[in-house]
C-alpha positions as CSV (number, residue, x, y, z in Angstrom):
1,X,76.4,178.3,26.5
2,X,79.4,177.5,27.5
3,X,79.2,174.3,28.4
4,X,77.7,173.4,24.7
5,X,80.4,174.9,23.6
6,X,83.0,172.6,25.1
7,X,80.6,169.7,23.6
8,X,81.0,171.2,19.9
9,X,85.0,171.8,20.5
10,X,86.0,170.1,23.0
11,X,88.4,172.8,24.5
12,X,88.0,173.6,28.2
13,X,86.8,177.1,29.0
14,X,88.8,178.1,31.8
15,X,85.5,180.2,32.9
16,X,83.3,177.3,33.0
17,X,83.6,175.8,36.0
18,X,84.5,179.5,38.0
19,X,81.3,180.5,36.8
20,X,79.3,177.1,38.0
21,X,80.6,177.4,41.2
22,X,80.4,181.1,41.7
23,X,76.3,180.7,40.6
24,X,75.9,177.8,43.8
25,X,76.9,180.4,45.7
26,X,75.1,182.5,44.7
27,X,72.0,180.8,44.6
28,X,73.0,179.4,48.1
29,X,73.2,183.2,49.4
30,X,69.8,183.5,48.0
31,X,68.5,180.2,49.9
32,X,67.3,179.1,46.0
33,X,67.8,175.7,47.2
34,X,66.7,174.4,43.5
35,X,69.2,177.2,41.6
36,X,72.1,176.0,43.8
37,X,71.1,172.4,43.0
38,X,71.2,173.3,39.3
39,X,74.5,174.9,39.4
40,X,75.9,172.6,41.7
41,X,74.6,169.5,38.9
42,X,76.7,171.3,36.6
43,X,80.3,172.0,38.7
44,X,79.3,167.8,38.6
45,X,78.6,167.3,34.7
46,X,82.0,169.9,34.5
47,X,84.4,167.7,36.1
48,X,83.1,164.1,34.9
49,X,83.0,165.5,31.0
50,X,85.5,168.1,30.7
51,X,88.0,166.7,33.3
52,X,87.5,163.3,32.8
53,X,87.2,163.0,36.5
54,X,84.3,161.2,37.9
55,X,85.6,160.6,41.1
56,X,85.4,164.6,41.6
57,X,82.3,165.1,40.7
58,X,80.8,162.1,42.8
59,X,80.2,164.7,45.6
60,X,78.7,167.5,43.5
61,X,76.3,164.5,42.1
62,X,75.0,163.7,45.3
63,X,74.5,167.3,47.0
64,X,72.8,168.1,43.6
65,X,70.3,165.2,43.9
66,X,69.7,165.9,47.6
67,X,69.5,169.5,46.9
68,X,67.1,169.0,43.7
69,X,65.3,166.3,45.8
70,X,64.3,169.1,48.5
71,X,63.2,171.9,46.0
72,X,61.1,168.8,44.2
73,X,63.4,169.6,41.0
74,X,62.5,167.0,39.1
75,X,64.7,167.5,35.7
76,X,68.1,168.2,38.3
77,X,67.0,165.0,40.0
78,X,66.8,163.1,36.5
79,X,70.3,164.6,35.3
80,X,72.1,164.0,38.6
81,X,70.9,160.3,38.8
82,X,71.7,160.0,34.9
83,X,75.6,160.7,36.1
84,X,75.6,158.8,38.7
85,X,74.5,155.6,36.6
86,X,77.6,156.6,34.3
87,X,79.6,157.0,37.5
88,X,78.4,153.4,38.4
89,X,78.7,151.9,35.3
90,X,82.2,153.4,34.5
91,X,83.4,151.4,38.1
92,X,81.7,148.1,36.9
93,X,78.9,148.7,39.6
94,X,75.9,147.5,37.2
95,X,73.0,146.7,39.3
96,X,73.5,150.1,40.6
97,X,73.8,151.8,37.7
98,X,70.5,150.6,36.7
99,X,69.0,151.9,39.5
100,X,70.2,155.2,38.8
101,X,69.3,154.5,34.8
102,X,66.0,153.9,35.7
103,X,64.9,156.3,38.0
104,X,66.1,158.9,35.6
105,X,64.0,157.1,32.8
106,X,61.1,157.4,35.1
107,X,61.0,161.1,36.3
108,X,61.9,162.1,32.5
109,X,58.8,159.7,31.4
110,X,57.0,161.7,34.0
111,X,58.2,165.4,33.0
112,X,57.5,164.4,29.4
113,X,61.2,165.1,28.7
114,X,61.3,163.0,25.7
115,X,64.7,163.5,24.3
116,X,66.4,162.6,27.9
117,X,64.2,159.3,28.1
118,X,65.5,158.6,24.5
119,X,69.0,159.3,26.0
120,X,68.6,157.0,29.3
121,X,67.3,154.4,27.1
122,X,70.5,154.4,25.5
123,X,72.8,153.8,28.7
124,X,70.4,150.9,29.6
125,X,71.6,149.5,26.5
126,X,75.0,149.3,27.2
127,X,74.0,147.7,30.5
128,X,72.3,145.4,29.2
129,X,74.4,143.9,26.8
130,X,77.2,143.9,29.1
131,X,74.9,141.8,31.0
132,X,75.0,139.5,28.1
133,X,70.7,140.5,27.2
134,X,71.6,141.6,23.6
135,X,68.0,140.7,22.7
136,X,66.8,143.1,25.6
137,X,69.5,145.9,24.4
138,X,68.1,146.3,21.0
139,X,64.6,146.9,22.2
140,X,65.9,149.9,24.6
141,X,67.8,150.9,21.2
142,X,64.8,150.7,19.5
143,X,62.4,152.7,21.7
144,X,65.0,155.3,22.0
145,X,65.0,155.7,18.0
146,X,61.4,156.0,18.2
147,X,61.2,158.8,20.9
148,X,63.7,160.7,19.5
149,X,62.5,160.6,15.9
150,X,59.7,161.6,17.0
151,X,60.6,164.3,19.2
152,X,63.5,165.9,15.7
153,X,66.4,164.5,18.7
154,X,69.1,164.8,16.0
155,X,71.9,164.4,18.5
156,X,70.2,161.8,20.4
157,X,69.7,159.5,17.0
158,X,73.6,159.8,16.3
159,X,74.4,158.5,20.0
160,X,72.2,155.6,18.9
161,X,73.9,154.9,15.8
162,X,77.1,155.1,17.6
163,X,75.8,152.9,20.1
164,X,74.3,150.4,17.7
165,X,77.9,150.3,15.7
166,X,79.8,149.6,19.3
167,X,77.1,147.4,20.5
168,X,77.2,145.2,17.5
169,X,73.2,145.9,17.2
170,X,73.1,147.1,13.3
């Protein structure tokens, strides 16, 4: 809750990340090995998105993929490589980002998680038409309109738009 709220007012909670980090231990004293990776994924997403500080979170990326990979967490695998492809991306590391990119995709096409496909689809734009595949870039746009009309992804359709307007892909 309060993470979404930060998204809606962009105004740090000084609780936020106190309360992420107190809920790894927590879930570490339990031996909850997929809780911890959870709340570990989010001490991540905290400093990349309200910090602005990638190279921070980097760390709490990784543990939280190794940590979701050994409780077979799925959905914390697909979020913790989805921020490590921006992490990638963000240092000019393409090829590597799409690795990330699509792994996410594929788990989320595997959970169903339609919305987050939809969401992937729209990084793997900007990839692509960094890589100069502009043709390629408004397909991946294109799909990712379709998933997440059809799945009421209101959010997810005005990161498209936005993405079509900076991409140049109207």
């Amino acid at each position: 809750m309060i993470h979404a709220r930060f998204l809606e007012e962009r105004a740090e909670d000084s609780r936020e990340l106190e309360l992420f980090e107190r809920a790894a231990e927590l879930y570490e004293g339990l031996g909850d090995v997929r809780g911890q990776g959870e709340a570990v994924f989010w001490v991540g997403t905290f400093h990349q998105v309200v910090r602005d500080d990638t190279e921070t979170a980097l760390p709490a990326f990784r543990r939280a993929l190794d940590l979701a990979t050994e409780a077979g967490d799925r959905l914390t695998m697909s979020f913790a490589l989805r921020h490590l492809g921006f992490a990638d991306h963000m240092a000019g590391r393409l090829d590597a980002a799409r690795v990330h990119f699509e792994e996410s995709t594929r788990l989320r096409r595997e959970l169903g998680f339609l919305p987050g496909v939809a969401a992937n689809l729209i990084g793997l734009a900007y990839l692509t038409a960094q890589q100069e595949r502009r043709d390629d870039a408004a397909a991946l746009l294109k799909e990712a309109t379709e998933l997440a009309e059809t799945t009421g992804s209101n959010g997810v359709l005005r990161w498209i738009a936005g993405a079509r307007k900076e991409l140049n892909l109207l």
